[in-house]
N, C-alpha and C positions, 0 to 999 in steps of 0.2 A: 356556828357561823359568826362570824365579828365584821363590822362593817367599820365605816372609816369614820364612823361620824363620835358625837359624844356617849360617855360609857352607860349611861342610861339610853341609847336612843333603841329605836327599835329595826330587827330586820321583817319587811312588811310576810313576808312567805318564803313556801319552801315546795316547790312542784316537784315529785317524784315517780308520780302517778307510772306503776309499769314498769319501776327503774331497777335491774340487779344488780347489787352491791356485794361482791363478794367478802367484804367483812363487815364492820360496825357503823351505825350511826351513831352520833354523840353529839348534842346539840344541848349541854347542861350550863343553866342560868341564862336562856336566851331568851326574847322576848318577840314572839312571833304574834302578830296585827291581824292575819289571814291564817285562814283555815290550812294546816299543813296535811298536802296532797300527799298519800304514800298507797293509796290504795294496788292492789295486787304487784305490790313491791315485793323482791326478795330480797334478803340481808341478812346477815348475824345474830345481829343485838341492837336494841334500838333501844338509847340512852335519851331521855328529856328529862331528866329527873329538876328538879328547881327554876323549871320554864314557866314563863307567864305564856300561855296559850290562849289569846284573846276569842281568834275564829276556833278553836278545838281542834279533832284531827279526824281524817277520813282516812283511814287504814280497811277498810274493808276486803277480807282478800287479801289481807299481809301474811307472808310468810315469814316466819323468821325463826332460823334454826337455834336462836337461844333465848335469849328473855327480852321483855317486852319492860322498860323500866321507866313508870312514870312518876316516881316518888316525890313528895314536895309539890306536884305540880300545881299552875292556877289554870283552871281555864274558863270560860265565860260561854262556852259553848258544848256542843256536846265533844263526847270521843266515841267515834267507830269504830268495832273494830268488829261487824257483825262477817262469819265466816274466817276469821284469820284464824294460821295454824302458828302455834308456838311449838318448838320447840324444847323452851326452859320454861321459865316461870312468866305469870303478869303480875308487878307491884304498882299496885297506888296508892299504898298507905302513905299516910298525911297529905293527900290529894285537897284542893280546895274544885268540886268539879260544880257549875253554876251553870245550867243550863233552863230552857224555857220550860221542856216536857223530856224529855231523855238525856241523862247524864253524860251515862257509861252504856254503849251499844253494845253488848257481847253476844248476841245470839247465835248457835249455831259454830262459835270459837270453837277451837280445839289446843286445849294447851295442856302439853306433856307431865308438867310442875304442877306447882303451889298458882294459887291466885290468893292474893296478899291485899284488902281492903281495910288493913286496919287504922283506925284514927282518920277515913276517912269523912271528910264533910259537904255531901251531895245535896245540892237543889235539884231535882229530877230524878227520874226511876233510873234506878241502877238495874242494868236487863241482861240476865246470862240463861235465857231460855235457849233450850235446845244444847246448850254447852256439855263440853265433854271435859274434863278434869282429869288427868291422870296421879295427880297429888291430891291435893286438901283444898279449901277454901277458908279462909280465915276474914273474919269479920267482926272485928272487936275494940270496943271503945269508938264507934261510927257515930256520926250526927246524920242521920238522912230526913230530907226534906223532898214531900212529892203530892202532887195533886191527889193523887190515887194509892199506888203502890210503892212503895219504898225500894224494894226490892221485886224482884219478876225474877225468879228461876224455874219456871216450869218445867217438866222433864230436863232438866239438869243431873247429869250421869258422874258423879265423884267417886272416884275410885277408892279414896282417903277419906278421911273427917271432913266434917263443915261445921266452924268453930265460929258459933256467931253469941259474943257477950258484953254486954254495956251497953246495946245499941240502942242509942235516942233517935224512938223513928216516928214522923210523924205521915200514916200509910202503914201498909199491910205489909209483913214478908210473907210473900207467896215461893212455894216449890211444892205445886201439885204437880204430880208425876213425876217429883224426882226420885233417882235412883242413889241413894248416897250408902258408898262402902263402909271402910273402917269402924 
């Protein structure tokens, strides 16, 4: 989205809530004020990659039959995306994600790919309980910061590796009952 004002300004939101897209979202280096609605959206590919995401996003319920692509991101709130199906992959590596008490909501996700958290730098638990993986989960060179737990994958089902190294956590990584392949 590009608005008419100066190149720095911002666009305040993005209501999607419900909305089928039969191809791609792309909203890379934009700077979103309010929380972007996308919950039980369907689409392609959802591109934010280099976004300043001030409100975070509510994707809960998103479908999207290829990746999920949040790379670079900043956001100041959480991101949900508890019950979304992917298709491809989730990246957040070099995510800057800053939130009060929950980062990254993924409980209950279902993504086909890779989930890509490396060089991420989380304020809040990062939460992929109940998640299903049909790839790997990678976790490597992370700064996580959390009251409690750093990490929450409980019964988290990886059909691949879960490659977690370098990680500066200050919290527990928890994955009681998880099920990890490879």
């Amino acid at each position: 989205i590009r608005g008419d004002g100066p190149a720095d300004g911002e666009t305040p939101g993005l209501d999607l809530e419900g909305a089928r897209l039969d191809g791609d979202l792309a909203l890379i280096r934009c700077r979103l004020s309010e929380t972007v609605l996308i919950r039980r959206a369907q689409l392609t590919n959802l591109f934010l990659s280099k976004s300043i995401l001030t409100g975070g996003i509510a994707a809960d319920g998103l479908t999207a039959a290829g990746d999920v692509d949040l790379r670079n991101i900043e956001a100041a709130d959480e991101i949900r995306l508890l019950g979304a199906k992917l298709g491809g992959d989730l990246c957040c590596s070099d995510a800057s994600l800053q939130a009060k008490e929950v980062a990254l909501s993924g409980d209950r996700m279902e993504v086909a790919g890779n989930v890509w958290l490396d060089a991420i730098e989380a304020v809040g638990e990062l939460r992929l309980a109940g998640a299903k993986l049909g790839g790997e989960l990678y976790c490597n060179a992370a700064k996580l910061r959390a009251t409690e737990d750093a990490l929450v994958a409980d019964r988290m089902e990886v059909a691949g590796n879960v490659l977690l190294s370098e990680i500066d956590a200050a919290g527990a990584l928890r994955l009681a009952g998880a099920r990890l392949g490879g």
